[in-house]
C-alpha positions in Angstrom: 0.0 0.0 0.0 2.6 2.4 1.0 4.8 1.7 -2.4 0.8 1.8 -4.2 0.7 5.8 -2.5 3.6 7.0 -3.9 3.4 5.9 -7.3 -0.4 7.0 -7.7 1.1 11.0 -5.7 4.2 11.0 -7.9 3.2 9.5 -11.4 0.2 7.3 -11.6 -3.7 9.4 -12.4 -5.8 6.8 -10.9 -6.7 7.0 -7.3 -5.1 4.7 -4.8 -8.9 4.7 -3.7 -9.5 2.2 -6.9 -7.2 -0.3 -4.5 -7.6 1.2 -1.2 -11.3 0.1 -0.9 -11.4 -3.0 -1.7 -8.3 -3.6 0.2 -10.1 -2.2 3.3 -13.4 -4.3 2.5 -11.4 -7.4 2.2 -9.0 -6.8 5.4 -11.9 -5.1 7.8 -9.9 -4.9 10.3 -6.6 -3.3 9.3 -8.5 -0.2 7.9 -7.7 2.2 9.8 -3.6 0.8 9.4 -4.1 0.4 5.8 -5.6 5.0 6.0 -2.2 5.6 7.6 0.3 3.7 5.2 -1.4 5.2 1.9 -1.2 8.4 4.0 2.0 7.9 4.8 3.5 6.6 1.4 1.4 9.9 -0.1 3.2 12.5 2.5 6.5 10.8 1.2 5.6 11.0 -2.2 4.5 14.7 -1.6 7.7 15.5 -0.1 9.9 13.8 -3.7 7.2 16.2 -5.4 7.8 19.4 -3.6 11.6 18.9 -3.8 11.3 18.3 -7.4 8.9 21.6 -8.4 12.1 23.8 -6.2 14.6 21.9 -8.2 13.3 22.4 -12.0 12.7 26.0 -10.6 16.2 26.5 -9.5 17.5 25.0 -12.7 15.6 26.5 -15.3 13.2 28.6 -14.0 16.2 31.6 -14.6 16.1 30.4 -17.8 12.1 29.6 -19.2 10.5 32.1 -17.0 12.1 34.9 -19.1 12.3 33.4 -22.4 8.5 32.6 -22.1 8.0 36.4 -21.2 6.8 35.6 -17.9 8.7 37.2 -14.7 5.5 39.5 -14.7 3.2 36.0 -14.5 5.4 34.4 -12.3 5.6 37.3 -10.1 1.6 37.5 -9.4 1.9 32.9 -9.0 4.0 33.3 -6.0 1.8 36.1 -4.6 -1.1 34.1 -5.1 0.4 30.9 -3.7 1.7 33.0 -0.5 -1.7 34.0 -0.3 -3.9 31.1 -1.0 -1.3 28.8 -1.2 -2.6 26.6 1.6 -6.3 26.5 0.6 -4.8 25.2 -3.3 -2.9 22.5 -1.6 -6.2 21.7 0.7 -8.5 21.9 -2.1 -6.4 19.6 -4.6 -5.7 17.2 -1.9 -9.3 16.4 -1.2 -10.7 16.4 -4.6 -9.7 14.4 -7.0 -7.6 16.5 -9.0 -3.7 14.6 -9.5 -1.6 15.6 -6.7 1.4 16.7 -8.5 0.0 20.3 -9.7 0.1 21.0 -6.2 3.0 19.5 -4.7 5.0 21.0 -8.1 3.2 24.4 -7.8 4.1 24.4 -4.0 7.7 23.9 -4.5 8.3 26.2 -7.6 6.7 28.9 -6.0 8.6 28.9 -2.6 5.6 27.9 -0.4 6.8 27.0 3.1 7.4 23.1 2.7 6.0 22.6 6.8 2.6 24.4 5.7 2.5 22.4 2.3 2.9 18.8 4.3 0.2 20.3 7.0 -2.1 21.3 4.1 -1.0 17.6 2.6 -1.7 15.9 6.0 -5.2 17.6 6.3 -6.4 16.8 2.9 -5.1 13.4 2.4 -6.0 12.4 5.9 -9.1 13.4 5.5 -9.6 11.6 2.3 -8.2 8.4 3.3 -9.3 7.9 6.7 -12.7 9.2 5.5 -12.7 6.4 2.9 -12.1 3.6 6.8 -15.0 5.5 8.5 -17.1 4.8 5.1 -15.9 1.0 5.5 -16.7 0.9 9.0 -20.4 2.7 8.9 -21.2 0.6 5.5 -18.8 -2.5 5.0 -19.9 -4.2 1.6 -22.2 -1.5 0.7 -19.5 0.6 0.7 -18.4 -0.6 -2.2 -21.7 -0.6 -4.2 -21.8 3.4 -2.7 -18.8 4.4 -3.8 -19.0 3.2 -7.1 -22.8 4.7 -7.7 -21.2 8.2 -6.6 -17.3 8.6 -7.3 -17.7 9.6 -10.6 -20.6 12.5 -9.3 -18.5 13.7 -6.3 -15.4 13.6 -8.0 -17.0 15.9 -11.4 -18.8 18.1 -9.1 -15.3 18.6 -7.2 -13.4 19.5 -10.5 -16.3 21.8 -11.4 -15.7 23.7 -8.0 -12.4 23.8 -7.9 -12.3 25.2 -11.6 -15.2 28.4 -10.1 -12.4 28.9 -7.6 -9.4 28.6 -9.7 -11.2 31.3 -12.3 -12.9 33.4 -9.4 -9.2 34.1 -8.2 -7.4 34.4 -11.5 -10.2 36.9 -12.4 -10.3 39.2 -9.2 
């Protein structure tokens, strides 16, 4: 599970949900343990990602941001991360939106790396260990529930996020 969590936060677009809930269905009991390894595996993973967003900036960001024109761009994307920076990372951690735009955005930008992880912790934990309280309250009908609704929740979470993400870019 925990190797599972950092693939799907570093390079894999499917949810670890797609194994994590049938794992917990299967393994009742080690729900809550298996909540805290994809956690954990993710907060790594989110960690390799952050690193790696500071790195490309540090090695070519000099180099693109100008070519592209952008220092003015760039300029208002680490004031708005400074800003809102921890409500992005919140908000792509809990909706299912890939990871990696916010772990890369966090660390190109500058964002303190202990209020990314916090923001990382919130969001995943919430999703994960929300998924073993689901298990517990509805065992096998979780299943049949979260299949009936991911899709739903998950499009209606993309469409919110995308009224935010254009509500700040246009004020």
């Amino acid at each position: 599970m925990f190797l599972a969590s950092v693939l799907e936060t570093l390079l894999v677009p499917i949810p670890i949900e797609t194994i994590l809930i049938p794992w917990m269905l299967a393994q009742p009991r080690r729900k809550w343990r298996l909540a805290g390894v994809a956690l954990a595996g993710n907060l790594c993973a989110a960690a390799v990602g952050y690193a790696l967003g500071s790195w490309a900036l540090q090695t070519w960001g000099g180099t693109l941001i100008p070519w592209f024109g952008g220092q003015d761009a760039y300029a208002a994307f680490q004031a708005r991360m400074a800003s809102d920076g921890f409500m992005a990372v919140l908000a792509v951690g809990i909706i299912p939106i890939p990871f990696q735009i916010a772990m890369l955005a966090a660390g190109s930008s500058g964002y303190p790396f202990l209020l990314f992880m916090l923001a990382a912790l919130l969001a995943r934990g919430l999703r994960y260990f929300g998924l073993a309280v689901l298990v517990h309250l509805a065992g096998d009908a979780a299943m049949s529930l979260w299949r009936r609704h991911a899709r739903p929740i998950g499009l209606l979470g993309v469409a919110l996020f995308g009224v935010w993400a254009y509500l700040q870019v246009t004020a």
